[in-house]
GUKERO-380391 format. One line per field, with one value per residue: x negated, z, y of N, C-alpha, C in turn; residue number from 1. Coordinates in steps of 0.001 Angstrom, whole numbers. Layout:
<atoms>
npx X:...
npz Z:...
npy Y:...
capx X:...
capz Z:...
capy Y:...
cpx X:...
cpz Z:...
cpy Y:...
num NUM:...
</atoms>
This chain:
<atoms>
npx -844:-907:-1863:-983:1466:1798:1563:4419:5995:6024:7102:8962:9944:12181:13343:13181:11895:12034:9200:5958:3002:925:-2418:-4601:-3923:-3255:-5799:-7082:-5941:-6483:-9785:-9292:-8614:-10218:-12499:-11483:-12704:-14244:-14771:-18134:-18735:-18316:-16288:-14457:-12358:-10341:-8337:-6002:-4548:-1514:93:1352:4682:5574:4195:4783:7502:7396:6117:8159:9828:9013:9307:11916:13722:14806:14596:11702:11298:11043:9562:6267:3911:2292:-82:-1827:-2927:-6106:-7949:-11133:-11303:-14015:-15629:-15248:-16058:-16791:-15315:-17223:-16108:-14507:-12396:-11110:-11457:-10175:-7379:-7158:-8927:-7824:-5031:-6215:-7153:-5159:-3134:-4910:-4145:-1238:-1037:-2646:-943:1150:571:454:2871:4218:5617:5678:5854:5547:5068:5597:6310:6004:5558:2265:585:1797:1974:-842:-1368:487:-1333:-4117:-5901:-8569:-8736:-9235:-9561:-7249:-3675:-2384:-1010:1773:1730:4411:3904:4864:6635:9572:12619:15083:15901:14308:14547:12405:9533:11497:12703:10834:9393:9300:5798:5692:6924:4932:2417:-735:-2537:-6240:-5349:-2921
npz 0:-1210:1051:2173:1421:3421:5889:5422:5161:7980:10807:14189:15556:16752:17320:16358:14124:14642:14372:14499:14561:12062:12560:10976:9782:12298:12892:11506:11783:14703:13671:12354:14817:16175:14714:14846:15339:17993:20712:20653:19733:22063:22602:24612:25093:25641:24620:25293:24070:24321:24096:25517:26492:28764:30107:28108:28588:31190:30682:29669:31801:33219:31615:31336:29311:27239:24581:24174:25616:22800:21598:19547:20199:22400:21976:24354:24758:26497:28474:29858:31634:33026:31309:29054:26884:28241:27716:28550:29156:31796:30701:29671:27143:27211:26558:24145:22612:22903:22038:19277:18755:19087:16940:14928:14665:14732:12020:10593:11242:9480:7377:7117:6498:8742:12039:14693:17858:19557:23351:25897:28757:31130:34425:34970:37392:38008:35414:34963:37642:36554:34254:35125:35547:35859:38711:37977:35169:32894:31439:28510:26484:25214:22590:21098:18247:15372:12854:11225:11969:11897:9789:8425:6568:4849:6873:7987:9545:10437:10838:8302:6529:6280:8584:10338:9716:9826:8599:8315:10586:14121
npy -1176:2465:5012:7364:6163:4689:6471:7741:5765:4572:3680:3823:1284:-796:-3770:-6677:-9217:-12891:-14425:-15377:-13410:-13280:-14644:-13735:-10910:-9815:-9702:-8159:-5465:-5254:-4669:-2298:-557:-1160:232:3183:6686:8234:11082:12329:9549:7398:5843:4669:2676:-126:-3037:-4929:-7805:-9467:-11840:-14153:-15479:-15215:-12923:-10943:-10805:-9870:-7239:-6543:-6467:-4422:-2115:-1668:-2326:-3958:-4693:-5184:-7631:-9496:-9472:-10542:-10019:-8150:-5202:-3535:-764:523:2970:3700:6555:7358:7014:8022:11719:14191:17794:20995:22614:20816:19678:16244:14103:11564:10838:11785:9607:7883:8001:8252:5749:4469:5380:4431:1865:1232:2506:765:-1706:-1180:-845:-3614:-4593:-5026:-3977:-1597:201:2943:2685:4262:4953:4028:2021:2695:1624:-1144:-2300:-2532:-4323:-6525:-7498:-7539:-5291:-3638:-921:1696:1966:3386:2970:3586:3531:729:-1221:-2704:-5512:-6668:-8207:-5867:-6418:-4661:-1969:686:3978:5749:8408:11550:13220:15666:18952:20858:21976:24769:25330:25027:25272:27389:29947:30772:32436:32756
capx 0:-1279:-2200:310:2942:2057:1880:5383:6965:5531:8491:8874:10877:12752:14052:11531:12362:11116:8291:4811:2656:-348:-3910:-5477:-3055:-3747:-7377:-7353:-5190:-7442:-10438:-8981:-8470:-12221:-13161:-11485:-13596:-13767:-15462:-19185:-18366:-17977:-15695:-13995:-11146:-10174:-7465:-5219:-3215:-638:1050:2230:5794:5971:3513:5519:8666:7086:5937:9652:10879:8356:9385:13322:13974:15456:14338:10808:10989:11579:8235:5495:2760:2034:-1485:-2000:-4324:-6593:-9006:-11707:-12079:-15194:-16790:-15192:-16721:-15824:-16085:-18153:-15277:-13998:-11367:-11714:-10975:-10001:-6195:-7530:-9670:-6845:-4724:-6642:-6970:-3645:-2866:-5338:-3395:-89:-1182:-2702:186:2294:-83:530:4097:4283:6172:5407:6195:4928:5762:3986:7357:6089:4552:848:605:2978:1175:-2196:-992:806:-2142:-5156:-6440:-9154:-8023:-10501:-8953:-5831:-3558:-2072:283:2500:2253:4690:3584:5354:7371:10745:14163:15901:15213:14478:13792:10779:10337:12274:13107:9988:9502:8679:4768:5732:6809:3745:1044:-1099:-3595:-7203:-5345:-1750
capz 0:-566:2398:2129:1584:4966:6370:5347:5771:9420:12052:14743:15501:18096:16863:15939:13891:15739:13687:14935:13811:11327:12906:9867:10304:13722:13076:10326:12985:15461:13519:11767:15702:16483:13902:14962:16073:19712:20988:21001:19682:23236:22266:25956:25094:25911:23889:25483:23548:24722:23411:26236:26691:30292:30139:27236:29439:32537:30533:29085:32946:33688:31128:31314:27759:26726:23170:24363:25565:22547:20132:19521:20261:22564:22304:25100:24661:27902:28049:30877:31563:33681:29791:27553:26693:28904:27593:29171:30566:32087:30009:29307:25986:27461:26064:22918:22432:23549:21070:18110:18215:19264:15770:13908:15039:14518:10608:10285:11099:9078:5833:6975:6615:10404:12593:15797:18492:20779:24232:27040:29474:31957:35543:34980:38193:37652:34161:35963:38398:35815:33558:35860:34670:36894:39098:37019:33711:32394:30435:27578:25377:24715:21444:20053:16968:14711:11508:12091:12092:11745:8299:8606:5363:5193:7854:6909:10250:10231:10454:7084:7000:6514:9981:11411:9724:10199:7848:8895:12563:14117
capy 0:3590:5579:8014:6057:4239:7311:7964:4313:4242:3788:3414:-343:-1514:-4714:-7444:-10721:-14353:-14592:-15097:-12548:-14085:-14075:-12335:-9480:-9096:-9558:-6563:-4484:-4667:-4224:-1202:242:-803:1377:4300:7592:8820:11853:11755:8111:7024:4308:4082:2367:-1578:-3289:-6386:-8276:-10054:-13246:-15139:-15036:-15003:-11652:-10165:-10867:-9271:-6183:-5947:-6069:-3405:-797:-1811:-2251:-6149:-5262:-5072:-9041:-9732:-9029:-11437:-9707:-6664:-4571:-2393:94:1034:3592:3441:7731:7677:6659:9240:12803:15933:19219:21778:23807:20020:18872:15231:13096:10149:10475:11800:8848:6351:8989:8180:4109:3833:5307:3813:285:1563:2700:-951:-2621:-743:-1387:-5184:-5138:-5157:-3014:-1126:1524:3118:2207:5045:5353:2614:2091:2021:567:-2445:-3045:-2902:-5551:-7524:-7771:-7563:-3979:-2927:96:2887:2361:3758:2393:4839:2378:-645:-1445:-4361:-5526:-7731:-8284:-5774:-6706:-2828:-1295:2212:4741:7338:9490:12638:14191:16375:19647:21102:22584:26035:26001:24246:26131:28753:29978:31586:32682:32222
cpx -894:-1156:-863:1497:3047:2431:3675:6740:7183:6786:8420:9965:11075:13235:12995:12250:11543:10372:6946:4367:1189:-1736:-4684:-4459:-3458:-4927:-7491:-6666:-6131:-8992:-10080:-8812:-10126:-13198:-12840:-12556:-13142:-15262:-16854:-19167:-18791:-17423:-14924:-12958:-11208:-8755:-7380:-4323:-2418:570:1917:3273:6063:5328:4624:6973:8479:6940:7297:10645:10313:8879:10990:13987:14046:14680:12490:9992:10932:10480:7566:4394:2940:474:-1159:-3250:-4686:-7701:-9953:-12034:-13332:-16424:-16445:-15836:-15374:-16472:-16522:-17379:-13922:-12575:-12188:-11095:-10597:-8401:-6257:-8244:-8920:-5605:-4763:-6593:-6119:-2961:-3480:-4677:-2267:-258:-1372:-1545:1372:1757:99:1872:4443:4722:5638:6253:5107:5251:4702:4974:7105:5602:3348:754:989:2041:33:-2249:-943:-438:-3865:-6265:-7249:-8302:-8762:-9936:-7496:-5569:-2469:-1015:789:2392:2707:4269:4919:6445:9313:11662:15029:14973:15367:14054:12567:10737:10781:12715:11874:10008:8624:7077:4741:6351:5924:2177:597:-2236:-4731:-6640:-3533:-1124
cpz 0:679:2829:2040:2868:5876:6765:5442:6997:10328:13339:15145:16773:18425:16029:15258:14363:15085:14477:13612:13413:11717:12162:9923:11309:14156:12476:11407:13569:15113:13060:13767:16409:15677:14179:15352:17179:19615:21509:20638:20647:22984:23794:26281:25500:25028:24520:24593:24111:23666:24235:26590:27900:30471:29478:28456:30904:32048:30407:30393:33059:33077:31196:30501:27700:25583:23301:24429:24551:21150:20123:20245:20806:22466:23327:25346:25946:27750:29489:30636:31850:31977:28680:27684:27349:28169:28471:30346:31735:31845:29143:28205:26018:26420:24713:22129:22614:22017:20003:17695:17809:17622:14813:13540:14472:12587:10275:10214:9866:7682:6037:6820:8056:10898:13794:16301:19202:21929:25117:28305:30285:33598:35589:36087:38298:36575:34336:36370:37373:34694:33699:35505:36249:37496:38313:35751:33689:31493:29826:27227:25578:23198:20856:18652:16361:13541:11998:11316:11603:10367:8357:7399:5810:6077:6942:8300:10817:9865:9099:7345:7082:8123:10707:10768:9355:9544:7818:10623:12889:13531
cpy 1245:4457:6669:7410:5289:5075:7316:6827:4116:4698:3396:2267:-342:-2775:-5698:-9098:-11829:-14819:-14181:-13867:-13514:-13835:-13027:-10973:-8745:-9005:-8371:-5279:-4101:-4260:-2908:-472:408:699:3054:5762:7694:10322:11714:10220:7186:5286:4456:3621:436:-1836:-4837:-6815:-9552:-10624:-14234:-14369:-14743:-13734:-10757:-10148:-9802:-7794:-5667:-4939:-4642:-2091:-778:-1544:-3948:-6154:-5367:-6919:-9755:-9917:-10339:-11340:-7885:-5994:-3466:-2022:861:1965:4272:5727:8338:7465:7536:10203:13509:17189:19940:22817:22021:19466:17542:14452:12107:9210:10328:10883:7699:6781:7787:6054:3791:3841:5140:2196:295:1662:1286:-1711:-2297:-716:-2693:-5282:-5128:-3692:-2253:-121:1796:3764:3321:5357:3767:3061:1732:1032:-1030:-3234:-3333:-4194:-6524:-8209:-7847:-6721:-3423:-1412:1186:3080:2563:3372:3488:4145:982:-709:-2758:-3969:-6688:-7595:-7324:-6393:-5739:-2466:-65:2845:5374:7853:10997:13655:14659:17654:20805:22445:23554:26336:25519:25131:27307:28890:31085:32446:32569:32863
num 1:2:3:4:5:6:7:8:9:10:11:12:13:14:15:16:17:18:19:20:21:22:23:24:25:26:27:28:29:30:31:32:33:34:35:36:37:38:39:40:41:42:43:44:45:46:47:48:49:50:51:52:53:54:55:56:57:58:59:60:61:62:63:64:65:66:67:68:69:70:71:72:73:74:75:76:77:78:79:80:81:82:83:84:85:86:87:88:89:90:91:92:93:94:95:96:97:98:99:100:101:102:103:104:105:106:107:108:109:110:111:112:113:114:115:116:117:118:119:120:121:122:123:124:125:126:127:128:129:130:131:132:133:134:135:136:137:138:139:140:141:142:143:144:145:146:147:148:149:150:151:152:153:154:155:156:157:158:159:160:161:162:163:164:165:166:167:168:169:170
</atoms>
């Protein structure tokens, strides 16, 4: 698929058909999120994926969404902050660096035919626990993956660039 039109296919899903998702898929996924940039190319991100149903089930309880139990495959993207780049006036990249994978993964999948969301309305804590996430790292995302179910068009509810940009100052 051209890039742009992934761009513009890319949905977000809620609804997942009972189809494993194909190793090479989810191998190209996650290399395409390895590759992403980070600040100072830090890298300080971690990536779980989750396949067992009894996990997937536990994350589902955690965020309190049914359609969540319901995927094949979750990635949750973690991103250790004590390892990202701070700027000078102490703002730190950690999100921005969790940010950027997250949607390098999300684009992947969505050049595989594969669906996603993205899931950030949870109890870190809980998901910590449930998934045995040191206390130091944060975790940014849910992302189900997997073949959807719901057929959505282009995106289209966007606001058109003449109201978003600004050219040489605001």
């Amino acid at each position: 698929m051209d890039f742009y039109e992934v761009i513009r296919k890319r949905r977000s899903i809620r609804s997942y058909e009972k189809k494993d998702v194909k190793e090479d898929k989810l191998k190209r996924i996650l290399e395409a999120g390895r590759l992403a940039p980070s600040a100072y190319n830090y890298q300080p991100w971690h990536l779980i994926v989750v396949k067992d149903k009894e996990k997937i089930t536990q994350l589902g309880d955690i965020y309190a969404n049914e359609w969540l139990k319901k995927v094949p495959v979750i990635i949750v993207v973690c991103v250790d902050p004590s390892k990202s780049w701070t700027r000078s006036d102490g703002e730190s990249f950690w999100k921005v660096d969790g940010a950027i994978i997250t949607e390098h993964i999300v684009l992947a999948a969505a050049n595989e035919g594969l669906a996603s969301c993205w899931v950030c309305s949870f109890n870190e804590e809980k998901i910590k626990k449930a998934l045995g996430i040191p206390k130091h790292i944060r975790v940014l995302a849910m992302l189900p993956i997997g073949y959807p179910a719901e057929k959505k068009g282009e995106v289209n509810e966007r606001k058109p660039l003449n109201e978003i940009l600004h050219l040489n100052q605001w």
